[in-house]
N, C-alpha and C positions, 0 to 999 in steps of 0.2 A: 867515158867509161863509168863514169860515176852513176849517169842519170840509169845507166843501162843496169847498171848493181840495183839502182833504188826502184826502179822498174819491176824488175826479176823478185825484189823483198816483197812488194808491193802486192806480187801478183802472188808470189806463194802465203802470204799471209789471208789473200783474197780467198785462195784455194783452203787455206785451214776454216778462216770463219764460216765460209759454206759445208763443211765436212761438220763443224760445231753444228751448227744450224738445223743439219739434217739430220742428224745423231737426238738432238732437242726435239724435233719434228717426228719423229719415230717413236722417242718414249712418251710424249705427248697423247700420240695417238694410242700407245699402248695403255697408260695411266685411263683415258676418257675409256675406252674399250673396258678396265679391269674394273671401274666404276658402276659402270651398263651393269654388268656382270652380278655384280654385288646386290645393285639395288634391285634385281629380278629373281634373286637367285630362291630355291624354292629345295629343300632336302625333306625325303618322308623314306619312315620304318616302317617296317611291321613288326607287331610281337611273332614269335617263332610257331606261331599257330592262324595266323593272320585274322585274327580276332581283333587286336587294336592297330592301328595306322596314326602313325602323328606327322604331320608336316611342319617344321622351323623353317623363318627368313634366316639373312644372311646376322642376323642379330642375335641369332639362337630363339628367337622369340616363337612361341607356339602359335601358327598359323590356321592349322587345318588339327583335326580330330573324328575319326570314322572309327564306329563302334561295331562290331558284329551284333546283332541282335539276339541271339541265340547265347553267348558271351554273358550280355547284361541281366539274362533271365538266371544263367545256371551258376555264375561265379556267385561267392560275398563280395561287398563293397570294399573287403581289402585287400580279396586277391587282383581286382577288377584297377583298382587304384596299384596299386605294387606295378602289375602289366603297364598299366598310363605309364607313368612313371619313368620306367626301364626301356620304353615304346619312344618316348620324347626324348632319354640319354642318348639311344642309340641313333636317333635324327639329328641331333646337337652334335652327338662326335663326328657322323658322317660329314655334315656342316663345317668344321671345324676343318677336317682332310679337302673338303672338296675348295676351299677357300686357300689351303695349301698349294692346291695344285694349280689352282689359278693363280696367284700370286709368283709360282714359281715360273708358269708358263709366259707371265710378264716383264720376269726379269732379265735387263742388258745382257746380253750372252757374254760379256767380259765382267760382270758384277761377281767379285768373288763369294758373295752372303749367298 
């Protein structure tokens, strides 16, 4: 009766590690997936006239920069600069949301955070 007890522990301890395992092998692939993601990931604005375009990495870093031409001839350089500027926040904060939403899309559906 014994060996049949340590049998049965055996086996359902056998049945938890693999349940571990595959739980590990899940967030694994999620974690490599939310990585990809990041290191690709590409957010662009426009000013509310579509005059400036700025593109950030997942770093907030300014990647891209598209000018209107027409823009460059008729602004001063500090309404043209102000536009950059407010063009590049609103690329950074959408960056900021869309890094949210991936992060949120990765998390264990039992993770109370």
């Amino acid at each position: 009766m014994t060996e049949t007890a340590d049998r049965a522990a055996s086996q359902a301890l056998r049945n938890d590690l693999e349940d571990v395992y595959g739980r590990y092998e899940e967030l694994r692939s999620g974690v490599d997936e939310l990585q990809r993601s990041l290191a690709t990931m590409q957010v662009s604005a426009e000013s509310s006239d579509g005059a400036v375009r700025a593109t950030v990495n997942a770093d907030g870093e300014l990647i891209g920069l598209q000018l209107d031409h027409q823009a460059c001839r008729e602004w001063n350089v500090e309404t043209l600069a102000r536009v950059i500027v407010e063009t590049v926040q609103h690329a950074s904060a959408g960056k900021h949301r869309q890094v949210e939403r991936l992060v949120t899309t990765h998390r264990p559906p039992d993770d109370p955070a």
